[in-house]
TORMARNU-218245 format. One record per residue: residue number from 1; z, y, x of N, C-alpha, C in turn. Coordinates in steps of 0.1 Angstrom, whole numbers, plus 2048, in hexadecimal, padded with zeros to 3 digits. Layout:
// TORMARNU-218245
{paza->NUM n.zz->Z n.yy->Y n.xx->X ca.zz->Z ca.yy->Y ca.xx->X c.zz->Z c.yy->Y c.xx->X}
...
This chain:
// TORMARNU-218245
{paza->1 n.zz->6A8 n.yy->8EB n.xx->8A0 ca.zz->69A ca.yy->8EB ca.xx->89C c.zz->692 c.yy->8E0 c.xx->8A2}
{paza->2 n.zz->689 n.yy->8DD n.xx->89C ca.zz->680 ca.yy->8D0 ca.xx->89C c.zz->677 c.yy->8D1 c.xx->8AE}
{paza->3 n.zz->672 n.yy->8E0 n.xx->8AA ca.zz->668 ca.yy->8E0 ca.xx->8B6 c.zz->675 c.yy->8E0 c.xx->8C0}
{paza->4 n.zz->67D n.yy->8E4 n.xx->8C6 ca.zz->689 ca.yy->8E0 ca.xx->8D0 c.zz->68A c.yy->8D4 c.xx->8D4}
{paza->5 n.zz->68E n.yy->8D1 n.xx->8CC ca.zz->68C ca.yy->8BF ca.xx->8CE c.zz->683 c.yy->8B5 c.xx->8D2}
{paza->6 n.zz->678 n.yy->8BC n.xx->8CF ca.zz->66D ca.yy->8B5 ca.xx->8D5 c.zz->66B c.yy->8BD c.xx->8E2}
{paza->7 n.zz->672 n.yy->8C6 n.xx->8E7 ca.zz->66B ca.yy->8CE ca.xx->8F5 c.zz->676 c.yy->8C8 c.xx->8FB}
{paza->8 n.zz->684 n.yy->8C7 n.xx->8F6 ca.zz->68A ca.yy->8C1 ca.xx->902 c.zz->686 c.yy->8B1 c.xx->902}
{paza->9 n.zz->683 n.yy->8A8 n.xx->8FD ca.zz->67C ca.yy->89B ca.xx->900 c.zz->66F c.yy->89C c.xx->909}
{paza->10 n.zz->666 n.yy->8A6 n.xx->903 ca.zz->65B ca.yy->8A4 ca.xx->90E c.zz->662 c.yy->8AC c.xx->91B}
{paza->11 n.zz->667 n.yy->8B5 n.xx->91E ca.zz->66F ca.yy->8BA ca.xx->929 c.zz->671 c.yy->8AA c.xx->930}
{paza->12 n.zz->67B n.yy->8A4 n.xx->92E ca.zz->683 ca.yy->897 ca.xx->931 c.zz->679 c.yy->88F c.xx->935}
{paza->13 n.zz->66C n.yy->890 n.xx->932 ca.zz->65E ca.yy->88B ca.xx->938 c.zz->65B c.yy->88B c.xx->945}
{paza->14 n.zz->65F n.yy->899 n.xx->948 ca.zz->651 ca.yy->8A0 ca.xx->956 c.zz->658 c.yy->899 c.xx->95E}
{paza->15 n.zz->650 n.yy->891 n.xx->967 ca.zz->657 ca.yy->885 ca.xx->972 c.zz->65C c.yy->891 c.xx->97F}
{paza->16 n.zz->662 n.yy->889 n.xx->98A ca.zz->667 ca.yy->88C ca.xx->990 c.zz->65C c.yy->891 c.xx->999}
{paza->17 n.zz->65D n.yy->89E n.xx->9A2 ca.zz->652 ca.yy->8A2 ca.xx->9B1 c.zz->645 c.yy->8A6 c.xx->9A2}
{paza->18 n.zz->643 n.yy->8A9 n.xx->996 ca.zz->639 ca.yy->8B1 ca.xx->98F c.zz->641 c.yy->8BC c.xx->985}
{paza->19 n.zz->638 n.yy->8C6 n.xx->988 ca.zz->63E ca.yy->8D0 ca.xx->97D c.zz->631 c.yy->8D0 c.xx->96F}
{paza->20 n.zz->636 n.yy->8DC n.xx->967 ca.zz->62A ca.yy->8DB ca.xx->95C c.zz->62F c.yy->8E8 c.xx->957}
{paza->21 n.zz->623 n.yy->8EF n.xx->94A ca.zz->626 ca.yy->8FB ca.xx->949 c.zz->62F c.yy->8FC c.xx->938}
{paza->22 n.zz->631 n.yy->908 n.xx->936 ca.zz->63B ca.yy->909 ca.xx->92B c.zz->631 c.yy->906 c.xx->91D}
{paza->23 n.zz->623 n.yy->90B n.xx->920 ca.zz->61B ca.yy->904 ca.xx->916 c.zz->616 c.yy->8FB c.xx->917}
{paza->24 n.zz->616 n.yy->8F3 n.xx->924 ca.zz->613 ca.yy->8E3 ca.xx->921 c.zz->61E c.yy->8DC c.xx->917}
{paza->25 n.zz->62C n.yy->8E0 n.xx->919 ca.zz->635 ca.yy->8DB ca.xx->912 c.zz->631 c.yy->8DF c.xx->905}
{paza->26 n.zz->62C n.yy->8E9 n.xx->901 ca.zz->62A ca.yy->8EE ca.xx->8F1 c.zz->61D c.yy->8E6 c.xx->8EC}
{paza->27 n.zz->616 n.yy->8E5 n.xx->8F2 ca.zz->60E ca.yy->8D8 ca.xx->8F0 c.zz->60D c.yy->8CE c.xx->8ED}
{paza->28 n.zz->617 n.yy->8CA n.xx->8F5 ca.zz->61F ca.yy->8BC ca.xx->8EF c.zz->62A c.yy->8B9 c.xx->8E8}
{paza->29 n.zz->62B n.yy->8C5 n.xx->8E5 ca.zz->637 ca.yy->8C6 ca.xx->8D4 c.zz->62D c.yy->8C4 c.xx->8CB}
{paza->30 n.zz->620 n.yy->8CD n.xx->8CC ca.zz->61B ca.yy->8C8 ca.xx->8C0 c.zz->616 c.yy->8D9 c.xx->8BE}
{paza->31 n.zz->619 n.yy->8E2 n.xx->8C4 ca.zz->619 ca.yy->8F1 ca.xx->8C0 c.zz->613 c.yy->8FB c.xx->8CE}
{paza->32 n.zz->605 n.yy->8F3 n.xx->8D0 ca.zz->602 ca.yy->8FD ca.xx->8DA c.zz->600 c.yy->909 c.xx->8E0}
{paza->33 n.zz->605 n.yy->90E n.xx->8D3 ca.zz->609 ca.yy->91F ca.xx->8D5 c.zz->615 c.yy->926 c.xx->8D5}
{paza->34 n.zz->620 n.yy->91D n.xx->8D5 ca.zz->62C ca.yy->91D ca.xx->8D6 c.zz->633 c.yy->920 c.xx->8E9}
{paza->35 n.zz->62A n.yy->922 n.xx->8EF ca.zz->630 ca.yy->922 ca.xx->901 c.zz->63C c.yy->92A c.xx->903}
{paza->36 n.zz->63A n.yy->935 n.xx->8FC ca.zz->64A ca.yy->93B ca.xx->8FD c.zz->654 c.yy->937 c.xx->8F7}
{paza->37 n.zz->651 n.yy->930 n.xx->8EA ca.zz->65F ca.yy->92E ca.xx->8E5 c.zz->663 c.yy->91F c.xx->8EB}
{paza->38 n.zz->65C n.yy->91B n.xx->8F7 ca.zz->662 ca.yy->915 ca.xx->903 c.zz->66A c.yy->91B c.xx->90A}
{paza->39 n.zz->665 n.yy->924 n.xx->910 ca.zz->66E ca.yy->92C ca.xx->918 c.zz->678 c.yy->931 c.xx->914}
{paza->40 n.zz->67A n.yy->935 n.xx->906 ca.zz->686 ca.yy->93B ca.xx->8FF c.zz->68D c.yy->92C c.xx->8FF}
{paza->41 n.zz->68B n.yy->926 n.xx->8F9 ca.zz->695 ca.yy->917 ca.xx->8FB c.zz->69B c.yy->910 c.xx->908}
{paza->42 n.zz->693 n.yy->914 n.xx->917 ca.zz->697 ca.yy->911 ca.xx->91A c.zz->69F c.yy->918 c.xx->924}
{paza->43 n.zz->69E n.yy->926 n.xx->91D ca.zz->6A9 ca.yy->930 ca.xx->924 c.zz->6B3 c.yy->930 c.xx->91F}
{paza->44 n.zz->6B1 n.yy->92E n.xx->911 ca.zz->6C1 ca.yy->932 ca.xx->90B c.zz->6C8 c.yy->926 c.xx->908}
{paza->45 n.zz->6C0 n.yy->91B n.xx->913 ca.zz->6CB ca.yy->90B ca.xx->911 c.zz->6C3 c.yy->903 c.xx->905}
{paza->46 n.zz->6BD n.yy->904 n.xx->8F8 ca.zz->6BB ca.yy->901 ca.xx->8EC c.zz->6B3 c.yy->8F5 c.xx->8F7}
{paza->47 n.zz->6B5 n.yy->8EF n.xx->8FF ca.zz->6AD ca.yy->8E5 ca.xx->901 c.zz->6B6 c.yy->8D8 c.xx->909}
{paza->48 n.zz->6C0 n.yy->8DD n.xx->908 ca.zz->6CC ca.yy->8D2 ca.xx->90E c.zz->6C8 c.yy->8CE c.xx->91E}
{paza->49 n.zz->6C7 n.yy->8C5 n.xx->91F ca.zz->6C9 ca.yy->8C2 ca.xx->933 c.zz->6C0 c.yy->8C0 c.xx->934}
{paza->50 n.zz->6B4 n.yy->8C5 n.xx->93A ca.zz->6AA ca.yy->8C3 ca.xx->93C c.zz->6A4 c.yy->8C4 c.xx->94B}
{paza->51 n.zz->699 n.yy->8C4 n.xx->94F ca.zz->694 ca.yy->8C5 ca.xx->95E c.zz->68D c.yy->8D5 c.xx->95C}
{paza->52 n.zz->695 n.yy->8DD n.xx->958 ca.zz->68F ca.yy->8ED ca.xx->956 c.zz->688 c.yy->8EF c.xx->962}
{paza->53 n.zz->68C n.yy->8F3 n.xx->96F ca.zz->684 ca.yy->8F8 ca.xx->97D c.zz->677 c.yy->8EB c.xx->97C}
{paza->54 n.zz->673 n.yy->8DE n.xx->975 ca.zz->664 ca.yy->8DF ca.xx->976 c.zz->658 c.yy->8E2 c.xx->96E}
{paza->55 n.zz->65E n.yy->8EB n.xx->967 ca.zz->659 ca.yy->8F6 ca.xx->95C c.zz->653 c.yy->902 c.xx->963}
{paza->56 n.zz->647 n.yy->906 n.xx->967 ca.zz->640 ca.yy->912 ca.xx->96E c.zz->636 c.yy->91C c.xx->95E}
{paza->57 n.zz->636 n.yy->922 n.xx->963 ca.zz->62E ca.yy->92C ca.xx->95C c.zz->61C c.yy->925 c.xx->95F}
{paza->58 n.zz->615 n.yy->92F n.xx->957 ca.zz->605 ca.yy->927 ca.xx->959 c.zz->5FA c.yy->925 c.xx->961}
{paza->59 n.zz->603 n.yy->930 n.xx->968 ca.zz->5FF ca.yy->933 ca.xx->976 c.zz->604 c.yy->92C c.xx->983}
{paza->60 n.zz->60F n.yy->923 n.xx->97E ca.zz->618 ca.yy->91C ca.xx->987 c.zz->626 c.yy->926 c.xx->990}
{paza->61 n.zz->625 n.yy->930 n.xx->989 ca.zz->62E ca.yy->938 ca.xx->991 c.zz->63C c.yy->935 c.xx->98D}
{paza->62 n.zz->646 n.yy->936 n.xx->992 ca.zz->653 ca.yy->931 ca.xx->98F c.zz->65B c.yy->93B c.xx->984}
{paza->63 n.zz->661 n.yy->93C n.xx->97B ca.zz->665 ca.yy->941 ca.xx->973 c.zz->670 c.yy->947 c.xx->974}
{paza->64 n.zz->67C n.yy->946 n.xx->97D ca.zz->689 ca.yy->949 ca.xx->981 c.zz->68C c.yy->947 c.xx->96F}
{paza->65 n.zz->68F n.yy->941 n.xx->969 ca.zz->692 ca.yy->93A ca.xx->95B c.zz->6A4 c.yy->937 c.xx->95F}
{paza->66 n.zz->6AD n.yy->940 n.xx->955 ca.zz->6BC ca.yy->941 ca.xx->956 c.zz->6BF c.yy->930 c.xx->958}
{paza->67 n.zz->6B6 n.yy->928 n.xx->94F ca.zz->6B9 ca.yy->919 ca.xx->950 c.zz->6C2 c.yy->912 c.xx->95A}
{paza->68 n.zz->6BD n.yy->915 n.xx->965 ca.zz->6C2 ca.yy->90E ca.xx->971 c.zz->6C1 c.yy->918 c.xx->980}
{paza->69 n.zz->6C5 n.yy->928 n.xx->97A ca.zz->6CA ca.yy->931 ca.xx->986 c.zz->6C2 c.yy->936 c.xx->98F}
{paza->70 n.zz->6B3 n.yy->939 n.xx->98C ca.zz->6A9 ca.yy->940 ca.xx->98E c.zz->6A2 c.yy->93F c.xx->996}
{paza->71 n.zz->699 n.yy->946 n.xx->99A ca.zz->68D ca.yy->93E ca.xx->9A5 c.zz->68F c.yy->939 c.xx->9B3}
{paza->72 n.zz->69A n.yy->941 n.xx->9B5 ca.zz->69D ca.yy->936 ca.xx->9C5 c.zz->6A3 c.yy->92D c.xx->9BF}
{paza->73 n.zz->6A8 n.yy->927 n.xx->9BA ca.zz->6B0 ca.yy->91D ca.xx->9B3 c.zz->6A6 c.yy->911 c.xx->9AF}
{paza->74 n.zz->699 n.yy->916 n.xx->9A6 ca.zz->693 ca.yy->90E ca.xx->9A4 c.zz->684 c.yy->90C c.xx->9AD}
{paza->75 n.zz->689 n.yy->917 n.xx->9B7 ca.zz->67C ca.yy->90F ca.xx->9C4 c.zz->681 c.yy->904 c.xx->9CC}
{paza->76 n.zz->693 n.yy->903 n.xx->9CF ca.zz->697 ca.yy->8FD ca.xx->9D6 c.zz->69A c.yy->8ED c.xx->9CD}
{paza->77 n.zz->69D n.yy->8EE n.xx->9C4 ca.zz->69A ca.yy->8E2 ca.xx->9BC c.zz->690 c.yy->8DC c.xx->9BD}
{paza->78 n.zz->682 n.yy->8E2 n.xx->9BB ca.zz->673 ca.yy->8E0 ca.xx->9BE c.zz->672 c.yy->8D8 c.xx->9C9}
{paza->79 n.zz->678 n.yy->8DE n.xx->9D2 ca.zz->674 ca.yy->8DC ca.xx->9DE c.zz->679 c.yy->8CE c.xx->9E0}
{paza->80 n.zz->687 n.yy->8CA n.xx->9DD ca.zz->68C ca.yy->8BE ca.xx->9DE c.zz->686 c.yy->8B3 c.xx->9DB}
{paza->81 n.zz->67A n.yy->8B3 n.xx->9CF ca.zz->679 ca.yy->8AE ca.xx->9C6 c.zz->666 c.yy->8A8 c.xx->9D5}
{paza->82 n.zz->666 n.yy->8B4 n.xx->9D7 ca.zz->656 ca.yy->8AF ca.xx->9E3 c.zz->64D c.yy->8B7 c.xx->9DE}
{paza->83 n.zz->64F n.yy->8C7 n.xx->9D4 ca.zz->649 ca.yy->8CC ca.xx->9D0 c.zz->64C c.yy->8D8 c.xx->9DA}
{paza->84 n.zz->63A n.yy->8DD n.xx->9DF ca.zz->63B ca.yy->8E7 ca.xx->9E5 c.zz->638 c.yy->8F8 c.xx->9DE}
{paza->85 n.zz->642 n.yy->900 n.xx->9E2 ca.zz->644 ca.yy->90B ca.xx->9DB c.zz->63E c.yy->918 c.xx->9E9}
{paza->86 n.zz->62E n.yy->91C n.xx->9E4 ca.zz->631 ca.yy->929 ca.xx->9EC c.zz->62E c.yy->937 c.xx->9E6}
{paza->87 n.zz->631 n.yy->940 n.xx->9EF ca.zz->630 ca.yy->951 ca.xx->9EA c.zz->625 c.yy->956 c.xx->9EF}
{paza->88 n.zz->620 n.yy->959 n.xx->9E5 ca.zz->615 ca.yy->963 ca.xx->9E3 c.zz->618 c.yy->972 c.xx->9DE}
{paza->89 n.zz->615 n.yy->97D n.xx->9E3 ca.zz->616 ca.yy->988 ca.xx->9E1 c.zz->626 c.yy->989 c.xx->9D5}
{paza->90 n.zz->62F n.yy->982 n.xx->9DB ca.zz->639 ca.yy->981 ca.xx->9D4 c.zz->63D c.yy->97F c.xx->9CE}
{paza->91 n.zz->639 n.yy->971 n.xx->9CD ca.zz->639 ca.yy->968 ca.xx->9BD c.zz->638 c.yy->95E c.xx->9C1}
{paza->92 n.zz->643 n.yy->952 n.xx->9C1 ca.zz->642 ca.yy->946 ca.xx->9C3 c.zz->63C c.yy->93A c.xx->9BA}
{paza->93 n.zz->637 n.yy->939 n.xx->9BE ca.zz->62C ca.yy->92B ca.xx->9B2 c.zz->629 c.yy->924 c.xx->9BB}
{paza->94 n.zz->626 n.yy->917 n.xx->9B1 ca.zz->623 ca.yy->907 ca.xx->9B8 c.zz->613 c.yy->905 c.xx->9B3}
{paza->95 n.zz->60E n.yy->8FC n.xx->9BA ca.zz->602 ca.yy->8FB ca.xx->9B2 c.zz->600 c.yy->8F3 c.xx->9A9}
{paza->96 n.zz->5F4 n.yy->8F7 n.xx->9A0 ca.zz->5F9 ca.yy->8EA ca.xx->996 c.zz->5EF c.yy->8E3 c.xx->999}
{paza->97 n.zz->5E1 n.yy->8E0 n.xx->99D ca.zz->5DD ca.yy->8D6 ca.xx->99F c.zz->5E3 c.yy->8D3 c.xx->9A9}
{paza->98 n.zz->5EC n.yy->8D1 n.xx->9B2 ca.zz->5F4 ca.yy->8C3 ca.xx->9B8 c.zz->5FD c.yy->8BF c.xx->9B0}
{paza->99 n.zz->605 n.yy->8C3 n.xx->9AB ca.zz->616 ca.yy->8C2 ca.xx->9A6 c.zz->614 c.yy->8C0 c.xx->997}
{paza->100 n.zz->60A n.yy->8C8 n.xx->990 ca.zz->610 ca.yy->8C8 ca.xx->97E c.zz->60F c.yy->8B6 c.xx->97B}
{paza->101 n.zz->616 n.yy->8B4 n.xx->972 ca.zz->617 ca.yy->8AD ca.xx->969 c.zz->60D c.yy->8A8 c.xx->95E}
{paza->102 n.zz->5FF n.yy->89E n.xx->960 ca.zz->5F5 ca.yy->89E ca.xx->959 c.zz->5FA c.yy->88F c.xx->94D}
{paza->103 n.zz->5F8 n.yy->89A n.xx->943 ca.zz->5FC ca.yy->88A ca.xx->93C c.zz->5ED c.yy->884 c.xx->932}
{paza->104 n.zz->5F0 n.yy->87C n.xx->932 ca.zz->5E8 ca.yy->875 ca.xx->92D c.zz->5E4 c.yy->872 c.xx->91B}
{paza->105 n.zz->5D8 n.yy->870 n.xx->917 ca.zz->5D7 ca.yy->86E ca.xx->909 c.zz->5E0 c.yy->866 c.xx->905}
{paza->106 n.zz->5E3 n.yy->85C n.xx->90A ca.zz->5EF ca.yy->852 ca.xx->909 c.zz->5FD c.yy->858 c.xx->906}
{paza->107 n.zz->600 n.yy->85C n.xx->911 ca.zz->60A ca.yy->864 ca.xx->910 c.zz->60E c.yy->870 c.xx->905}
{paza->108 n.zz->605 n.yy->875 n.xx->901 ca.zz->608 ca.yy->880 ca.xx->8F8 c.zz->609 c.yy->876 c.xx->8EB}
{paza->109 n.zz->5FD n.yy->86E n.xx->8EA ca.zz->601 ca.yy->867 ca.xx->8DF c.zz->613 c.yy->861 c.xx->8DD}
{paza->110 n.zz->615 n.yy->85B n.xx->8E6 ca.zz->624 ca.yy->855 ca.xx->8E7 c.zz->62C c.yy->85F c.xx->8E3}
{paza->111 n.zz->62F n.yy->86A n.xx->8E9 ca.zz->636 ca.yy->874 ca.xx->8E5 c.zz->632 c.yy->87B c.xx->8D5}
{paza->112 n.zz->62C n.yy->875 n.xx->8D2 ca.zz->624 ca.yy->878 ca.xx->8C4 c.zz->62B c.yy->870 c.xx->8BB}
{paza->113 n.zz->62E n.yy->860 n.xx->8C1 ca.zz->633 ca.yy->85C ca.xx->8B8 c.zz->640 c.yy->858 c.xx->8B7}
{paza->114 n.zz->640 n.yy->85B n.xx->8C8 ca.zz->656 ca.yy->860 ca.xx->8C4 c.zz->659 c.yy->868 c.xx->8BD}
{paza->115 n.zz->653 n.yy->872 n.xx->8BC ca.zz->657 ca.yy->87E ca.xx->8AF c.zz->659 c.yy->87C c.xx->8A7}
{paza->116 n.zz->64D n.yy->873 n.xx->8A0 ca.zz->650 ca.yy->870 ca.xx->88E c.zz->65B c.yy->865 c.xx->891}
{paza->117 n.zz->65B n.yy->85B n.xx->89B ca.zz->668 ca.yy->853 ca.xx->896 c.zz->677 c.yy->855 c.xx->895}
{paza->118 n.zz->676 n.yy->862 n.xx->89A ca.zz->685 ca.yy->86B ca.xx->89C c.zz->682 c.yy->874 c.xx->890}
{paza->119 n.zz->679 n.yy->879 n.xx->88C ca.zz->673 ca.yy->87D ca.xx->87F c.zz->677 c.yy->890 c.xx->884}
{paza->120 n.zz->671 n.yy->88F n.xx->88B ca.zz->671 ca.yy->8A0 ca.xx->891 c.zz->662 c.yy->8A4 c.xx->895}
């Protein structure tokens, strides 16, 4: 499917040491109501190799997402990366004003028009 393809390209985006949320990525498919059928893609693989653990919920909390072996898995990745992960009432999240991924009108544009030239 079309929208897939475009979530694992923008995925392949989020730079290294930022995360972003599963509806920022649906936003930048083109389907900003789509945030879950991120997460469904990128649990059940439909998204090929991607940087899943810098994918947070909207709240920045960590997702334990089967992707890449669940939330200790993907705090300790984080962490590697210079992103800091702490717990709150038992819930690991990052924050997103330090760490998300802000892109730019530029940017969305571009990924706007990678799409149509792959024609997805």
């Amino acid at each position: 499917m079309d929208f897939y393809r475009r979530a694992a390209l923008v995925c392949q985006k989020i730079p290294l040491g930022r995360v972003t949320s599963y509806g920022h990525i649906a936003l930048l498919c083109g389907f900003p109501r789509n945030a879950r059928q991120v997460g469904r893609g990128l649990s059940r693989g439909l998204l090929g190799e991607v940087p899943a653990h810098r994918v947070v919920n909207s709240k920045g909390e960590l997702s334990g997402a089967a992707a890449f072996g669940g939330p200790e898995v993907q705090k300790v990745l984080l962490e590697a990366e210079g992103v800091e992960v702490s717990c709150t009432d038992g819930l690991q999240r990052v924050s997103l004003k330090r760490f998300a991924w802000r892109t730019s009108l530029e940017e969305a544009q571009e990924l706007k028009r990678l799409f149509e030239k792959i024609g997805i």
